[in-house]
VOGU-3710 file (C-alpha; in Angstrom, 3 decimals, decimal comma):
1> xxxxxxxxxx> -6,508/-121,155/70,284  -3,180/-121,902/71,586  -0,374/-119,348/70,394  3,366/-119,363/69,867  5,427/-118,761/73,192  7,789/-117,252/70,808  7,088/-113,543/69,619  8,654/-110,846/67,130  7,635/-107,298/67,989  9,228/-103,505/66,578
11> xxxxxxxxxx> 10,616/-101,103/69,280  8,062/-98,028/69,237  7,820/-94,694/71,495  4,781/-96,370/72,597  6,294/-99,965/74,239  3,149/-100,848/76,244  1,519/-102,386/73,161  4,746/-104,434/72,358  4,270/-105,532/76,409  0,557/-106,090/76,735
21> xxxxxxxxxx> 0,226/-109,121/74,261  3,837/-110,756/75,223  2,231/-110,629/79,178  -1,271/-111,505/77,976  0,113/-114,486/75,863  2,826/-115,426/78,226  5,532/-115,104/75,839  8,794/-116,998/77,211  10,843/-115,506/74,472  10,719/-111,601/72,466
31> xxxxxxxxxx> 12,429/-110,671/69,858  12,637/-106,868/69,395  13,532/-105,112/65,989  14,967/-102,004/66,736  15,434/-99,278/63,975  18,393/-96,536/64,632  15,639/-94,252/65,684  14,429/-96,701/68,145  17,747/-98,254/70,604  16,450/-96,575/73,905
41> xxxxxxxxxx> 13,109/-97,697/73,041  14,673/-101,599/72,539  16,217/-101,360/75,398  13,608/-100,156/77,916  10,885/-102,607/76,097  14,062/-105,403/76,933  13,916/-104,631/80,738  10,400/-104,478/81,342  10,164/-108,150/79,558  12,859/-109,167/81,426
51> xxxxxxxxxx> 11,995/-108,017/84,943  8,599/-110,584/83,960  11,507/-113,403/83,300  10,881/-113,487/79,572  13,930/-113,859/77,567  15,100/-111,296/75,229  17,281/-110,318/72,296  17,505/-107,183/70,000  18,037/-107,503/66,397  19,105/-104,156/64,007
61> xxxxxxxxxx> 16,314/-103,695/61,623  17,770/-100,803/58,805  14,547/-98,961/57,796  16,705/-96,047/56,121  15,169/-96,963/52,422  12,403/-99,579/50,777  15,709/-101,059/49,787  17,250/-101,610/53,304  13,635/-102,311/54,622  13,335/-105,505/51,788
71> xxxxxxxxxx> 16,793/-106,244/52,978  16,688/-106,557/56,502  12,774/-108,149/56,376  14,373/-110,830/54,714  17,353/-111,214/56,777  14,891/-111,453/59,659  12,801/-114,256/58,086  15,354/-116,196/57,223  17,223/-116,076/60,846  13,862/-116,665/62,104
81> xxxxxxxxxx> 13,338/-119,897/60,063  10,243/-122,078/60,182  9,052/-122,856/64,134  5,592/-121,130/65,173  5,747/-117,461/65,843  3,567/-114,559/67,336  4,308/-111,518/65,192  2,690/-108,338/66,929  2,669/-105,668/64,007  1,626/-102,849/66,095
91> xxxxxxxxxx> 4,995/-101,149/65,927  6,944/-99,902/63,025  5,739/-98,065/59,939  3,878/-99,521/57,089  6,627/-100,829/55,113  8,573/-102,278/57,534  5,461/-104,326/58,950  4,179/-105,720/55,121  8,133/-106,316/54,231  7,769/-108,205/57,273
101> xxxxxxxxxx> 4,956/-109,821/56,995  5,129/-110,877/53,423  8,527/-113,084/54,711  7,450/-114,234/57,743  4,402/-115,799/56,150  6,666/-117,441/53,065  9,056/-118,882/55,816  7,498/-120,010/59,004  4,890/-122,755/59,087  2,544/-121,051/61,729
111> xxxxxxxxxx> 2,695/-117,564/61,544  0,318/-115,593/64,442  -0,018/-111,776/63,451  -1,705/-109,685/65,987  -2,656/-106,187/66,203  -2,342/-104,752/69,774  -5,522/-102,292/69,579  -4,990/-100,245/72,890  -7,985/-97,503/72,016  -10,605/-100,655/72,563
121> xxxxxxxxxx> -8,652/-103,416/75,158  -8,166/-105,836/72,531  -5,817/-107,741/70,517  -7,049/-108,235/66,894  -5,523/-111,505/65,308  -5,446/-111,092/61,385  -3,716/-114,828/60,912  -3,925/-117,526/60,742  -7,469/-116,491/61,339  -9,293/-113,145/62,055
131> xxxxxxxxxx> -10,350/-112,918/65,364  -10,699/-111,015/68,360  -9,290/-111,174/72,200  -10,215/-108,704/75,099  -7,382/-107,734/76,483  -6,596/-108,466/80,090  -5,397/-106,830/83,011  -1,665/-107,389/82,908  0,270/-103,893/83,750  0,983/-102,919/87,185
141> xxxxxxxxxx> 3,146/-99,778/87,901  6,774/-100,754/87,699  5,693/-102,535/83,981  4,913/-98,994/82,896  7,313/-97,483/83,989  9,777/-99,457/82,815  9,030/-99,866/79,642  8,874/-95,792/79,460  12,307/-95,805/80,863  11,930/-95,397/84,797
151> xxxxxxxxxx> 12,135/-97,225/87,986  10,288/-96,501/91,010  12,402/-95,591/93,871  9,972/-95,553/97,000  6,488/-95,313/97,629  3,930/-94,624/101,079  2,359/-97,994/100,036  5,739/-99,447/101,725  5,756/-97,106/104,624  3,504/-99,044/107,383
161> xxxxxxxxxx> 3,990/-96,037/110,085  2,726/-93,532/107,321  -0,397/-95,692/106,872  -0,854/-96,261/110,862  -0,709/-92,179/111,030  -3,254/-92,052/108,433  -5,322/-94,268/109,819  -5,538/-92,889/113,387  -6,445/-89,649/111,945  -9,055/-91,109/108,650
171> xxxxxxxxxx> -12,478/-89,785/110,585  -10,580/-85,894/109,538  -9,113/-86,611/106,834  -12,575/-87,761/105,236  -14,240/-84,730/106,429  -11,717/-82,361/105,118  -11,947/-84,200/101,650  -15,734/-84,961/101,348  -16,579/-81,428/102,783  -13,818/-79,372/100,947
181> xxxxxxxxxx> -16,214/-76,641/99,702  -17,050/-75,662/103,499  -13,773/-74,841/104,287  -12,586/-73,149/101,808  -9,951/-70,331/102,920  -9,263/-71,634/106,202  -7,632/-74,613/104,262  -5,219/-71,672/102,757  -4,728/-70,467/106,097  -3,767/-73,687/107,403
191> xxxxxxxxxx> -1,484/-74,610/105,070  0,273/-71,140/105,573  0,231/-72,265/109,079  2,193/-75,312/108,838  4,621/-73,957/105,845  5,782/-71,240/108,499  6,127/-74,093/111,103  8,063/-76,279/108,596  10,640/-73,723/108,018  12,350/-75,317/105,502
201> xxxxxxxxxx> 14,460/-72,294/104,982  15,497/-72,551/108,531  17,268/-74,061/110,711  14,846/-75,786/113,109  10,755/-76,461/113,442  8,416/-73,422/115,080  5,028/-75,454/115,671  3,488/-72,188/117,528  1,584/-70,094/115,155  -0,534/-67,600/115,015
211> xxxxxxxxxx> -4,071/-66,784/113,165  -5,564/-63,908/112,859  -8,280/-64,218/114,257  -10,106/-66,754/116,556  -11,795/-68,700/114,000  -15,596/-70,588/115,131  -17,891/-72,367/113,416  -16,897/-74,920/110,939  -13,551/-73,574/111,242  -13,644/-74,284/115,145
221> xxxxxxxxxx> -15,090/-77,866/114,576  -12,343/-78,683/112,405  -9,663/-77,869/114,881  -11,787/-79,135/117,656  -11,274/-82,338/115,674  -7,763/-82,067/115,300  -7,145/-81,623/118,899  -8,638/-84,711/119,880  -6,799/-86,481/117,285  -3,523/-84,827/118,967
231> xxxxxxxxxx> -2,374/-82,943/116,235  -2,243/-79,623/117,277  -2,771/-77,633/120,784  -5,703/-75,226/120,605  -7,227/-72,801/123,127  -9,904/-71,452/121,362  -8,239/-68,360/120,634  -5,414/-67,747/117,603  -2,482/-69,272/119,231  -2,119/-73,115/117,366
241> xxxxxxxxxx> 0,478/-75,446/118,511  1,291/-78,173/115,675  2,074/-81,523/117,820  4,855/-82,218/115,174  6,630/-82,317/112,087  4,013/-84,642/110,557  1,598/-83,261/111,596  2,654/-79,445/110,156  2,873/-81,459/107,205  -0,402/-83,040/107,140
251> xxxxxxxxxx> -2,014/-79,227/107,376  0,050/-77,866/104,513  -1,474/-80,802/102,296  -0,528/-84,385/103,163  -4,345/-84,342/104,169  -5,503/-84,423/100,588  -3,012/-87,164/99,777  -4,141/-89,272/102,745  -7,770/-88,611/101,578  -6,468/-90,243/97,881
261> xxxxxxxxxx> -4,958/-93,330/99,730  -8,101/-93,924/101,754  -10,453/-93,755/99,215  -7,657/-95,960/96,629  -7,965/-98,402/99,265  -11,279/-98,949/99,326  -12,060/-99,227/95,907  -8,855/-101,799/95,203  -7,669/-100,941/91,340  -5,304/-103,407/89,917
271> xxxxxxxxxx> -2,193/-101,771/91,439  -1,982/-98,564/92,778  0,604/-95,750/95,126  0,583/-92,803/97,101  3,905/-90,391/96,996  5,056/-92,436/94,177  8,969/-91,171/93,851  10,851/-92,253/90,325  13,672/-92,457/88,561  14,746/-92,295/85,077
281> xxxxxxxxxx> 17,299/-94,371/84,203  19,306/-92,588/81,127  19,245/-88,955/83,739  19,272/-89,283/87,961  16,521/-86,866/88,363  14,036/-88,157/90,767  10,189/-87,170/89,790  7,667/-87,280/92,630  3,804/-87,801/92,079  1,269/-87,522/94,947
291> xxxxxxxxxx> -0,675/-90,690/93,306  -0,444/-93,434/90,512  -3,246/-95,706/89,631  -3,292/-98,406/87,301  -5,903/-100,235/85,743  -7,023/-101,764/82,508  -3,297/-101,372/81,821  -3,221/-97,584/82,060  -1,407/-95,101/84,393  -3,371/-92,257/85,924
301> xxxxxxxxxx> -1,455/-89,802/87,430  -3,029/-87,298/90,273  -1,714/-84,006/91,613  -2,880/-83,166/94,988  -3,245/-78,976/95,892  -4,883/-77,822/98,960  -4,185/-73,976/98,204  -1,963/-71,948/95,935  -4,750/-71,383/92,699  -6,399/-68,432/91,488
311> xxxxxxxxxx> -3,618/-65,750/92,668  -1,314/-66,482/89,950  -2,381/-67,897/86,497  0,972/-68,365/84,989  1,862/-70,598/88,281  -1,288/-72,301/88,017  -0,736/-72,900/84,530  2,702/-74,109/85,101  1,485/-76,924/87,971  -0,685/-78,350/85,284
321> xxxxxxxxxx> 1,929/-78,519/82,494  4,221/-80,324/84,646  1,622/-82,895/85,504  0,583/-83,507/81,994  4,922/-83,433/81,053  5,273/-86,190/84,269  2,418/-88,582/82,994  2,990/-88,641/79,477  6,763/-89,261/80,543  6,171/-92,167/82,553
331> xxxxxxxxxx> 2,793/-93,245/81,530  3,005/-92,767/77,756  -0,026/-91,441/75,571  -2,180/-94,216/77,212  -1,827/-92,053/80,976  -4,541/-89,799/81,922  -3,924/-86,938/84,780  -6,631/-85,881/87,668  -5,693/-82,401/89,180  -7,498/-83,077/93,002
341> xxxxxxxxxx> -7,791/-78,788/94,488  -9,360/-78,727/97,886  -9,865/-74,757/96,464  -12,248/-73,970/93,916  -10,226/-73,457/89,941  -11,045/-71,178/87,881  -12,773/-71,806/84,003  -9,918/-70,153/82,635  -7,910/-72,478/84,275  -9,761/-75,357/83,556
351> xxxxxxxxxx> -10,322/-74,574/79,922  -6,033/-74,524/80,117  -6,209/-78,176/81,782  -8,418/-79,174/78,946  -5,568/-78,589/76,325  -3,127/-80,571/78,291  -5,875/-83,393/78,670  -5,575/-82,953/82,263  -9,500/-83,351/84,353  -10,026/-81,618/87,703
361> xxxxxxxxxx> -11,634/-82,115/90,700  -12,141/-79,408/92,638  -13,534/-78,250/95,968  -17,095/-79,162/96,416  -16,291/-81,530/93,597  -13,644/-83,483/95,794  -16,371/-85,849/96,984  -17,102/-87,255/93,744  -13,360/-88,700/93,635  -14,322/-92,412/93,750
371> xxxxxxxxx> -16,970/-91,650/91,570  -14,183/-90,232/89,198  -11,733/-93,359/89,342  -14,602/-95,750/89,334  -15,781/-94,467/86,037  -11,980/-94,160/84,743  -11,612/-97,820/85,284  -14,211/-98,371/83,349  -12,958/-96,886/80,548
//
């Protein structure tokens, strides 16, 4: 059936299901009611349409009383007038959406009401005749995180010598990530490492470090590897030399991130970023996420730790409340979050994660990552 180009939708905390069926449909015009409560909602529903070149314009809706509500539902009818019209009812609270409805049906001639029913990936269409539409694939990142109020600022998808680097050096990275479990420790010990090389607090970088003892073994295959790939000087006793800056950095955890952007890249979701850096735009605080990864018009969010957990459970605690605060914020209550620990967590801490509706993958369990976002895409 072919539907209105023209659409009516209510500003809600929740915009994505005011965006989804306006993309979906290819809406060339939205009109968005905005209660009091709901301006900054308007307004960040108005530039995510808008950044998709659909036109847009915000009209007061007074929900203070069933008075104001019959009032202004009948003001907006009658503005409205009698051409075709999409009205997506998803937003708003009861009475505003059957004041609504009830004059938009009296008034135009061919009157569309959807339903945008994010749980299941479909738009339910109650006139002018019940039916049913899958919903499609139409959110990539900056869509989300517009609509929730943010912009992204950079990304490592745009940095082409980042993705060279991680290229050169995949064959480790893979290893590292598919056999986390064997390494264990030594992954705590090399991130120590390159944190002391780093010297943020300092003025200037120390690559020569120290272990405390001449590791072999796995341990010794691992740096074997990493001398070969030229990141680090290694005589087979303690003394390691990190090659650079980057390199430092990929030891103290970039590894993990790298092993994310490989394995993204591979399996292709419908938009996706590594060291995703945002903005909001009411408050310049930049947020920072290792990962983002959208599909079937939901954000996933990932956190990336390759030591730090099980010394301090109020810390731990802490890195997975700020995850689950960071999705929610940018993603809405459609995100999900994936804590990825190249060190083994805890139950206690995982039972924690559960509250927050954050999953984890952790050590040994690192391997099954694509198995993870293949099944999340699936929904």
């Amino acid at each position: 059936m072919n539907r209105p180009s023209r659409h009516l939708c209510i500003a809600t905390g929740q915009n994505l299901a005011n965006l989804i069926p306006a993309l979906q449909l290819s809406a060339s015009e939205v009109l968005i009611l905005e209660t009091p409560a709901m301006r900054d909602a308007a307004v960040n529903l108005k530039r995510a349409l808008e950044a998709r070149n659909i036109a847009v314009r915000r009209m007061p809706f007074d929900d203070t009383s069933p008075e104001t509500i019959k009032a202004s539902a009948e003001g907006v009818a009658m503005e409205l007038g009698v051409e075709p019209l999409v009205f997506n009812a998803t937003g708003g609270h009861k009475l505003m959406t059957l004041a609504l409805a009830e004059n938009l049906e009296e008034l135009a001639d061919d009157l569309h009401l959807v339903y945008a029913e994010t749980r299941h990936d479909r738009l339910d269409w109650l006139k002018p005749l019940p039916s049913i539409d899958p919903m499609r694939d139409v959110l990539g990142i900056d869509d989300i995180l517009r609509a929730q109020g943010y912009r992204r600022t950079s990304d490592g998808n745009q940095d082409g010598f980042w993705q060279a680097d991680a290229d050169s050096r995949a064959s480790l990275t893979r290893k590292m990530g598919d056999e986390a479990e064997r390494y264990d420790k030594f992954f705590g010990t090399l991130n120590r490492l390159a944190d002391f090389a780093l010297n943020e607090d300092g003025d200037r970088f120390q690559p020569r470090q120290s272990l405390d003892y001449a590791p072999g073994g796995r341990n010794a295959e691992l740096l074997d590897d990493a001398r070969r790939l030229g990141l680090i000087q290694w005589n087979n006793d303690t003394d390691i030399v990190f090659a650079s800056r980057e390199a430092a950095a990929y030891f103290r955890g970039g590894w993990l991130e790298e092993y994310v952007w490989y394995k993204l890249r591979g399996i292709r979701p419908h938009d996706w970023a590594v060291n995703l850096k945002t903005q909001s735009y009411a408050a310049q605080v930049e947020n920072e996420c290792d990962a983002a990864v959208v599909h079937r018009n939901r954000l996933l969010v990932i956190e990336c730790k390759t030591s730090g957990f099980g010394k301090n459970e109020m810390r731990d605690v802490g890195y997975i409340y700020k995850l689950a605060q960071l999705a929610d914020q940018i993603g809405g209550t459609m995100s999900q979050k994936l804590l990825l620990s190249a060190r083994p967590i805890h139950d206690n801490i995982r039972q924690r994660a559960k509250e927050y509706r954050v999953d984890i993958l952790a050590a040994h369990e690192v391997r099954r990552f694509v198995e993870y976002i293949k099944c999340w895409m699936q929904g």
